[in-house]
N, C-alpha and C positions, 0 to 999 in steps of 0.2 A: 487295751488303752495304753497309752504312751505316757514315760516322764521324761519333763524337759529340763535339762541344765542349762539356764541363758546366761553367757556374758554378753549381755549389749554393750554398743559403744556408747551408749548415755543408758547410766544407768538410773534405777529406779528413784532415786532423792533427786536427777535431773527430768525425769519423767512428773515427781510432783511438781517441782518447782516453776517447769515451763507448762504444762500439761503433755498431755502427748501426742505430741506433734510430729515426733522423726520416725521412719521405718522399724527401728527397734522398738519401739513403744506400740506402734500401732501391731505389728506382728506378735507382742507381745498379750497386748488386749483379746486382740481377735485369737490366739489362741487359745486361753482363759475362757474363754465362750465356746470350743468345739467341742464336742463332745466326745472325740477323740483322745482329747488330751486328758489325763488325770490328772498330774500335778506338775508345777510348774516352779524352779527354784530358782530366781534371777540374783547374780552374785552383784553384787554393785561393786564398782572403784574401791580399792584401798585405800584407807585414807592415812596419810602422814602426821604425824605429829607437826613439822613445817605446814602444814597446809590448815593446821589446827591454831596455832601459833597466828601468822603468819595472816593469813586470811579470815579468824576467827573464824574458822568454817567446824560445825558439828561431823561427827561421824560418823551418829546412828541415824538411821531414818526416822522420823517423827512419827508419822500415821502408823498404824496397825497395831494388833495384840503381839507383844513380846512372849515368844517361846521359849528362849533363855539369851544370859548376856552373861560373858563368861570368859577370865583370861582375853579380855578388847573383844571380843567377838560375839556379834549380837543377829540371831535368829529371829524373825516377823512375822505375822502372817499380814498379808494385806486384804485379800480376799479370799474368798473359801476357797480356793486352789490355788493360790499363788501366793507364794514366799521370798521374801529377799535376807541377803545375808551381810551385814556392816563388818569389814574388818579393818580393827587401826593399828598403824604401823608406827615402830616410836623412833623412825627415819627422820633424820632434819638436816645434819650435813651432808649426807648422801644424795637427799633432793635438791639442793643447790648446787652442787656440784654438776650432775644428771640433767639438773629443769625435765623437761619432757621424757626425756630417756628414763627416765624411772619408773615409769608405769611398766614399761617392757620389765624392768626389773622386780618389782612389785609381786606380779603375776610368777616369777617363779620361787617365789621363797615357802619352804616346807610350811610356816605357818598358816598361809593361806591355802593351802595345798591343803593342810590337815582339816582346817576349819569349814573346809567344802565337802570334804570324804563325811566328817564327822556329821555335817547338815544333812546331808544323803541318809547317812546311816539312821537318823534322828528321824525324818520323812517317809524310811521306805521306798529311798529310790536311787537304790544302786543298780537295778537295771535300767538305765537313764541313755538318751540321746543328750550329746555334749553341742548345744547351739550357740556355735564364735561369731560374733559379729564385730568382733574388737581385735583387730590385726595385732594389739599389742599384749593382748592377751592370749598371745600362741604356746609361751610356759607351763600355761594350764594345763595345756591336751596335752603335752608333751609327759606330764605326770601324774593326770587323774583317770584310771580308770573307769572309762565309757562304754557303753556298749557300742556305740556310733559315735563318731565325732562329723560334723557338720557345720560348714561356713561360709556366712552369709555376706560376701561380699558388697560394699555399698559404695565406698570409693576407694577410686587405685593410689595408694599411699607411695606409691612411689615417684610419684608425682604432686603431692600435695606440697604447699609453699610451705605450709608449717613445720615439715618435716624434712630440716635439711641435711641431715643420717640417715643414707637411706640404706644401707648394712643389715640392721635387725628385721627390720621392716624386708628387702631381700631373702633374708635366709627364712623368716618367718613364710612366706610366699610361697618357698622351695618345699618347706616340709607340707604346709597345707595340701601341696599340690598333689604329694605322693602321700601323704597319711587320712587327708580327711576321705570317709567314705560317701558325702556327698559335697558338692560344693553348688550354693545359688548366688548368682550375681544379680547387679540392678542394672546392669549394663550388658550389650553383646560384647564391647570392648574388652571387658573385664575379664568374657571368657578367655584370650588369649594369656591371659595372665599366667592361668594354670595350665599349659602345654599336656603335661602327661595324665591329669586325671581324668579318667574316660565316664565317671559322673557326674559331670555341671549340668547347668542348666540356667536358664535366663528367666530373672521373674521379675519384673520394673516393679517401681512403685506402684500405688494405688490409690483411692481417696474412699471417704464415708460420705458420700454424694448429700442422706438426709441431713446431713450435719452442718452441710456449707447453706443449704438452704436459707439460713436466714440470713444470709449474705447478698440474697436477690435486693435491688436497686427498687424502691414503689415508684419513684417519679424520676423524670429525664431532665430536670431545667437546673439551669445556670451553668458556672464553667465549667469545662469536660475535666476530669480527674483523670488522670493514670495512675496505676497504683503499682507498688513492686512489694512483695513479703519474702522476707527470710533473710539468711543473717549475710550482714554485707564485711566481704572480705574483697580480696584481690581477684577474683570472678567477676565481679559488678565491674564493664567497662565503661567508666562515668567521661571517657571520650566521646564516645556515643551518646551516652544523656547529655552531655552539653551539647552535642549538636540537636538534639532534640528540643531541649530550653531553647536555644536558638530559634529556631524553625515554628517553634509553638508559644508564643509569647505569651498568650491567651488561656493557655493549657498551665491546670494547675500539676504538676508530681509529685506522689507522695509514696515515702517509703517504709515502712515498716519492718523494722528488724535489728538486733544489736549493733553498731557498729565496731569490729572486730580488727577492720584495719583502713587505709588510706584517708585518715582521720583528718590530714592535713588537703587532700585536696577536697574533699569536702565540706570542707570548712569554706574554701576557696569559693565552691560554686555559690553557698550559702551569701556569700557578700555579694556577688556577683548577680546571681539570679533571682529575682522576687517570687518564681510560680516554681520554687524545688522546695521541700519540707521533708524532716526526717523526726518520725515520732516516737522511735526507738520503739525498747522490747515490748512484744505485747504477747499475755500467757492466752495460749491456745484456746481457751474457753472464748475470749472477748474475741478471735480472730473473724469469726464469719460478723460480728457488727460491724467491724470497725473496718473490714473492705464493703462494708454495704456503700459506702460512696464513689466505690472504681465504677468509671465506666466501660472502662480501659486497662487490660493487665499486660507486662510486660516481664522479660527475660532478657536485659540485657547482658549476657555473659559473652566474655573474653571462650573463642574458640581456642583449645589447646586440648592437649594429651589430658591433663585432669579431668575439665570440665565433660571430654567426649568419653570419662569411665564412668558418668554419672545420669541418671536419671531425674529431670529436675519434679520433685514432689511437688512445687508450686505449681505447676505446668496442670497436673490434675484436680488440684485445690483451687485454681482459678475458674478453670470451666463446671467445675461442679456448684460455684458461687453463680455460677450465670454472668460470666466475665470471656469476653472476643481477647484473646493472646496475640501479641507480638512477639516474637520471639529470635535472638539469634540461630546462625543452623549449628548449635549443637546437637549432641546426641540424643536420641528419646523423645525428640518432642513432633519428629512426624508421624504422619499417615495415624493420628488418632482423632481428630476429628477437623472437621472442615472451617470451626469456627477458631483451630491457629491458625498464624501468617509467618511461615519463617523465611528470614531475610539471610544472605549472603555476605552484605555489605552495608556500611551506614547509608547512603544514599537508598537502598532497599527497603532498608526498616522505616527509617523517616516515614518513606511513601506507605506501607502498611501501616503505619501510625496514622496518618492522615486519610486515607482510605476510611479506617474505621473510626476516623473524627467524624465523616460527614455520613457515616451510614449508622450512626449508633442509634437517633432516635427509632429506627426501621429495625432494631436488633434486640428479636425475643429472647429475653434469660432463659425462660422455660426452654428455648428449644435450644437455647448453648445445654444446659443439663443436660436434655435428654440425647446430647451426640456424644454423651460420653458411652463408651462400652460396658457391659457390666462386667468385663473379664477386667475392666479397670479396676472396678469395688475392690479394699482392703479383705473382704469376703472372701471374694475368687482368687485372691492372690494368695492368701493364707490356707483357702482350700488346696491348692494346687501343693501349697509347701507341702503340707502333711498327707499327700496323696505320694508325694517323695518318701517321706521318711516311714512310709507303712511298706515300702518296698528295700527300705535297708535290713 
């Protein structure tokens, strides 16, 4: 049996907060249930005094039995095999200074170093597989002895907009590529990433198909809904939803998910458009009711270098709801089932939009479900990981 040292890139107090809704979370879950795995220790965010201050934000995790809490550093269990580890940092001009770039920083101070050796040690699980899903948590491998180190690529940060230093983010790329002993992407793109390491491999996302279930639609009447979930940044190209508002006057849109940025033009369409609605964040529990009224799901993203290192997870949370996809032609979202439509061009997508306006009374959920693959399932995706790491 295996133990795992996880840094996700949303760590576990984000895993409670939204549920678990992102790749790290569900990889996390679904490992937790193999019976492979023995124990599992997910290190969470360091948390800053600034961030404490500042944000009133706590820095232990709420739920679980505490193991010990000791010099800021607080040990959990959450579930019988899974552990998280709080550690607070009494950083606050250095985080203003940094904003972002301090996580990178964060990740290599002996403190945290020590307080994860020490959790290992406290567990019984120094002989440990080291699971990175957090590019800026490359400090770690770089000073914790693993038996394997392993990294789970989910997007290419060297292209994300948030991240306009892309230096750390660089050299962090370089060592993964020649240090980790395996590396999984959510993307084929991704693999290029890592040129010299001769173990990647490509594992997209996945979905828990029973779960979206109650997200199926009982009745077909009144206006057609589109629906879009997840969190809306500079990916969402709301040029194309206004020509969609345009074209569909009749057609209600509704979005569901933070708003993270182009706050101002969305404000715009809001004055402008009567059938656009944005319902903000919604925690992963409520997600399959509250698209129980798409008829219609969509992906409208901006084609570029980012978006085609990514695998969009709505794309199979939609069809597992018994929701027909539109979708731009980014990465990931062909040749999985018959009930996406990916467009090229706005004139394209409109016309799939409109297509599946007039064919949606004729369009069984049941059988959008069952075109989903089961090499899709969060199951098969997580079997496959640890069919990797039994071969490290």
């Amino acid at each position: 049996m295996m133990n795992v040292v996880m840094v996700p890139f949303h760590d576990y107090k984000k895993w409670e907060e939204e549920g678990f809704r992102t790749r790290d979370a569900h990889v996390g879950e679904h490992f937790s249930e193999n019976s492979e795995i023995d124990k599992i220790l997910v290190i969470n965010r360091p948390t800053s005094l600034a961030e404490v201050v500042l944000k009133r934000k706590g820095w232990q995790t709420k739920n679980g039995i505490v193991e010990y809490c000791k010099n800021d550093v607080q040990l959990s269990k959450m579930k019988n095999n899974v552990w998280c580890l709080d550690i607070f940092l009494m950083d606050f001009m250095k985080v203003a200074r940094q904003k972002k770039m301090w996580w990178f920083t964060s990740f290599n101070y002996d403190k945290v170093i020590n307080a994860i050796n020490e959790a290992c040690a406290y567990l019984n699980m120094d002989d440990n597989i080291l699971l990175l899903q957090n590019p800026m948590a490359v400090g770690a491998a770089k000073k914790l002895q693993a038996k394997s180190v392993v990294f789970d690529a989910i997007d290419n940060w060297l292209y994300h907009p948030q991240m306009p230093d892309k230096t750390v983010i660089k050299e962090n790329y370089a060592f993964i590529d020649t240090r980790a002993d395996l590396i999984m992407t959510v993307s084929q793109a991704l693999l290029d990433t890592f040129p010299t390491n001769k173990n990647k491999h490509w594992i997209p996302n996945g979905v828990d198909i029973e779960y979206f279930k109650a997200a199926v639609k009982k009745q077909k009447n009144g206006k057609i809904i589109v629906g879009y979930v997840g969190k809306i940044q500079d990916r969402v190209d709301f040029d194309l939803v206004e020509c969609c508002l345009k074209k569909f006057v009749d057609v209600n849109f509704v979005f569901l998910g933070p708003v993270y940025s182009q706050k101002e033009r969305i404000k715009e369409l809001q004055q402008k458009y009567k059938n656009i609605s944005f319902k903000g964040d919604i925690h992963y529990k409520m997600l399959p009711k509250e698209m129980q009224c798409f008829d219609i799901a969509i992906i409208p993203h901006k084609v570029d270098e980012f978006t085609n290192s990514m695998n969009p997870l709505k794309l199979y949370e939609y069809l597992a709801a018994g929701k027909p996809v539109v979708t731009t032609g980014v990465a990931g979202t062909e040749a999985i089932s018959t009930y996406v439509r990916s467009a090229d061009n706005y004139d394209a997508f409109i016309h799939e939009v409109e297509k599946l306006i007039h064919e949606n009374k004729d369009i069984d959920p049941v059988e959008v479900i069952n075109s989903v693959p089961q090499e899709c399932t969060w199951t098969s995706r997580t079997d496959a990981m640890i069919e990797l790491f039994k071969r490290l």
